[in-house]
N, C-alpha and C positions, 0 to 999 in steps of 0.2 A: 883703468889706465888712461882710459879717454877721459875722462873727466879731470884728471891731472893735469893733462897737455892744456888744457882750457883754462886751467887756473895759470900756469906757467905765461899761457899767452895773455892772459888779462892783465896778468904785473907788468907784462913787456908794454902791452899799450899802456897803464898806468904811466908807467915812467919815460915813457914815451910823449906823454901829454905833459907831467912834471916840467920835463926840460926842455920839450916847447914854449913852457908858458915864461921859464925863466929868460927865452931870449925874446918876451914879451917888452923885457926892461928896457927905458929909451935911452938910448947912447949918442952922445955928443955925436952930433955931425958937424963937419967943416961948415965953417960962415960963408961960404961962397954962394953956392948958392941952395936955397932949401928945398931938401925934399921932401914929397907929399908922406908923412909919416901911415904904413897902412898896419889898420888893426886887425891882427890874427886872432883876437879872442873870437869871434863867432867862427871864427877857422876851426877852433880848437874845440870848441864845445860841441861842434858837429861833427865834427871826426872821434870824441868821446863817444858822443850819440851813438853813432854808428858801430864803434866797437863794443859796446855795453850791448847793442840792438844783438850783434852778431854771438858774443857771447852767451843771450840770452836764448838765442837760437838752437843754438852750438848744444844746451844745457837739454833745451826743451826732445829738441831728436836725440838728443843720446840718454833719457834720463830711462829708467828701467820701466819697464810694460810690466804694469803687474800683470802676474797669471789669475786667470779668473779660478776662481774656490768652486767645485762641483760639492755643491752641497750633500753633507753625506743624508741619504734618508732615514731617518730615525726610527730605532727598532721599537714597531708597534707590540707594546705589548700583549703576552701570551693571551687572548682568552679563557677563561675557566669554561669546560662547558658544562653549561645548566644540567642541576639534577635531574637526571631519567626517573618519570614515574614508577617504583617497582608493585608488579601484580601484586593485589594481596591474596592469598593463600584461598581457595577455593574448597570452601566449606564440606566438611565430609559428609555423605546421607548417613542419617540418621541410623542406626540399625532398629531394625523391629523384631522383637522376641516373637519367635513361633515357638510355640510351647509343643514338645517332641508329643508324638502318639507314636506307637509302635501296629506297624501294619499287618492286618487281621490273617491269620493263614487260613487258607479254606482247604478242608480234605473233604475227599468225594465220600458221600454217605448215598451207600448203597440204597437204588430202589428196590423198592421191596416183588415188583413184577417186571421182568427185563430175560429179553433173551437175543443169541446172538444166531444166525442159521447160516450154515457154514459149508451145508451142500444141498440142491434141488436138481432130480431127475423126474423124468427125461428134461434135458435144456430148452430153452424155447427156438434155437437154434434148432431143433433134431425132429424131423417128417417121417410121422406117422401114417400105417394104412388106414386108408377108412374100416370101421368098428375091429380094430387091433386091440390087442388084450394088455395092459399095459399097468405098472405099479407107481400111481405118485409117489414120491419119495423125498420126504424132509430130513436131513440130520437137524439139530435144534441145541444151542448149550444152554443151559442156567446161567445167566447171570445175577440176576437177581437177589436181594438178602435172603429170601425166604424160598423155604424147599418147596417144592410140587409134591403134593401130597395127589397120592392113589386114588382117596375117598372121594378130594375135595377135586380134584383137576379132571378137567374131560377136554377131547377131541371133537372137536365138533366143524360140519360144513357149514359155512357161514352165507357166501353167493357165485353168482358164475355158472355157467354152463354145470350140470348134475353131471360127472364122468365116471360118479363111483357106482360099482355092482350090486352092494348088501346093504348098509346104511349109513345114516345123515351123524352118525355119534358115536362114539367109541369112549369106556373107561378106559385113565390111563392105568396101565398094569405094575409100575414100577415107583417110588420116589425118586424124585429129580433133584440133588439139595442141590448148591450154588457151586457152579463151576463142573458141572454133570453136564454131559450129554445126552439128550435123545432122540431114538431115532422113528417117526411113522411114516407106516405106508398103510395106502390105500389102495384096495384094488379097482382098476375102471378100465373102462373101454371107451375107442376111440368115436367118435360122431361117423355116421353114415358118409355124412357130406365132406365136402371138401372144403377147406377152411382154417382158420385161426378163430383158437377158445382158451378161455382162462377160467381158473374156477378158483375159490379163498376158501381157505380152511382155517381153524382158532385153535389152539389151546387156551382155555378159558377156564376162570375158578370163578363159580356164579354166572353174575352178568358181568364179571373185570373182565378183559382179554390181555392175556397174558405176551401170547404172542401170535403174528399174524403169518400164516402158511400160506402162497401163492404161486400159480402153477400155469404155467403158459403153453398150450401146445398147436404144432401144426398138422392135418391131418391131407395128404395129399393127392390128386385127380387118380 
């Protein structure tokens, strides 16, 4: 709108200066007496000046402000991301062939001299009078594979204090096979003195012992 007015007013000066310059033309004056004829052209062409100046002015303050451009910033492309190393697979151990065995059974094989004794009186716990009359006393089982033969097995006092009355050996009177029990006594008397005595007794086939009889007693003040 503004800038229309400006052109409006520059035709106005335009024709403005037009028909100033037409009363530039010189006109008869009376012969009386002369006047100093004065020239308006530099009138005129500074008074353009100045209108052209103003216009130019006029144009300059009103001409449009560019708006400054905010530059867009430009979409950086995506990245790819670089391949991940993948683990390689972690090699299986090896199997190693153990070649099967089957494991050996073991059953008990009987020995052939073995015995288990399962009662002794008097206890070594139980006090005696001095020279008290008294019966060692073994029960005795066969364990054993092989029986006690009669012929072949004896009784016999082996060492320890002598407690027995009659003698150091006795046949035995009965077979004993395996899983039998037997039972000896001995007759003996106790020591004068006062004290702790033990004495060993065998059943014995040959020189094997079979099995060992022990006999612990106390005899008291």
């Amino acid at each position: 709108m503004r800038f229309k007015q400006l052109i409006q007013k520059t035709l106005v000066v335009m024709v403005m200066a037009a028909i100033l310059a037409g009363c530039n033309t010189p006109t008869p004056t009376p012969t009386a007496t002369a006047m100093p004829t004065v020239d308006q052209k530099p009138t005129l062409n500074a008074l353009s000046t100045q209108v052209a100046q103003t216009v130019v002015a006029d144009l300059t303050k009103n001409a449009p402000t560019a708006t400054p451009v905010t530059p867009t910033a430009t979409e950086q492309p995506t990245q790819t991301p670089a391949p991940t190393n993948t683990p390689q697979p972690t090699a299986l151990p090896t199997a190693t062939y153990i070649k099967w065995t089957s494991t050996p059974i073991y059953t008990n094989t009987p020995v052939a001299n073995a015995c288990s004794i399962t009662e002794v009186t008097p206890l070594s716990t139980t006090t005696l009078a001095k020279k008290a009359d008294f019966d060692g006393k073994w029960i005795v089982k066969n364990i054993g594979s092989r029986t006690w033969e009669s012929e072949s097995v004896d009784i016999v006092y082996k060492s320890g204090t002598k407690l027995q009355k009659l003698y150091d050996a006795e046949d035995l009177k009965v077979n004993v096979p395996y899983g039998s029990s037997l039972t000896v006594i001995v007759d003996m008397t106790a020591p004068a003195d006062a004290g702790t005595y033990t004495t060993t007794w065998a059943i014995v086939r040959g020189s094997v012992t079979i099995c060992t009889l022990d006999l612990k007693i106390t005899v008291g003040n």
